[in-house]
Residue, then its C-alpha position, 0 to 999 in steps of 0.5 A: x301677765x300679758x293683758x292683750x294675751x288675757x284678752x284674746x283668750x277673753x275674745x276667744x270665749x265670747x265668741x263662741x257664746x251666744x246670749x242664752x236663758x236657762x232652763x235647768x241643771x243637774x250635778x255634773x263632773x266639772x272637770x274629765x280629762x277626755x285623752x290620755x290624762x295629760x292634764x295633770x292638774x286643773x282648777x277654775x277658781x275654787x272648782x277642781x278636778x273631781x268636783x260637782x257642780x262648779x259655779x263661776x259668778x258673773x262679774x268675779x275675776x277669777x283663776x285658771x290653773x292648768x298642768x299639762x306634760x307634753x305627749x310630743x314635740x311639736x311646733x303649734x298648737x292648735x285648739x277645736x273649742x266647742x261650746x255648749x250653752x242651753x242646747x246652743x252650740x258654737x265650734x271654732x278652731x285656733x292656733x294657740x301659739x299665735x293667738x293665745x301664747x299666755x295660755x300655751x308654750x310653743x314649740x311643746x317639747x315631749x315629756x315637759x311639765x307645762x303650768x299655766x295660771x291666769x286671770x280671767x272674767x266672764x264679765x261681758x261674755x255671757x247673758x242671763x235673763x232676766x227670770x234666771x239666776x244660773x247658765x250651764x256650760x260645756x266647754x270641749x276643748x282638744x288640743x292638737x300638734x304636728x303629730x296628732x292629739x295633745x290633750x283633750x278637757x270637757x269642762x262644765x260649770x254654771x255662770x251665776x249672776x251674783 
């Protein structure tokens, strides 16, 4: 696995967050497929598809694995991520062929089954306060190609510190 490519995606995530506190949570999907179900497979450590309340500690590494089958062929890959962290938003856009290549294959061919698996730490990226043991997170990601959407995930999970 290519360790700059982990850190870029790294980078990538703690650039949308902002140091937060927390007030409260609910039971949430973890996990809804927001196109037309190209994401075939997705896990983030121990939480999966059609799971409740997804915790992710602090300073544990943990895996990412995603299965997508391509709706198009398509030379980029471009990522509209929005974050969502105590009522605090932050949008960015990327070009994951050339900033994120662990995380995606270009040129997409329509059709593909592409699986991903990556290590990952959200150790350095999120604070909780002091008074507050959890953070709740809403990660949009859309993908997009030369002809249109790609695949669209709405993620929510809590960061915990322990």
């Amino acid at each position: 696995m290519n360790k700059l490519s982990i850190s870029v995606a790294i980078t990538i995530i703690s650039v949308l967050i902002c140091t937060m506190e927390i007030k409260s949570t609910a039971a949430v999907e973890f996990f809804t497929d927001c196109g037309n179900g190209e994401f075939k497979y997705f896990s983030m450590d121990d939480c999966q598809i059609g799971q409740q309340d997804c915790f992710i500690p602090l300073n544990k590494t943990f895996y990412l694995h995603y299965i997508v089958i391509g709706n198009q062929n398509s030379k980029e890959i471009i990522a509209n991520m929005t974050v969502i962290a105590n009522q605090i938003r932050e949008k960015r856009q990327i070009n994951m062929c050339k900033l994120a290549p662990e995380m995606v294959t270009c040129p997409m061919i329509k059709g593909q089954r592409y699986q991903f698996f990556l290590e990952m730490s959200l150790s350095g990226i999120f604070h909780i306060g002091e008074n507050s043991q959890i953070l709740p997170v809403n990660f949009l990601i859309e993908l997009f190609g030369d002809h249109g959407p790609i695949a669209c995930a709405d993620i929510k999970f809590a960061v915990t510190k322990t």
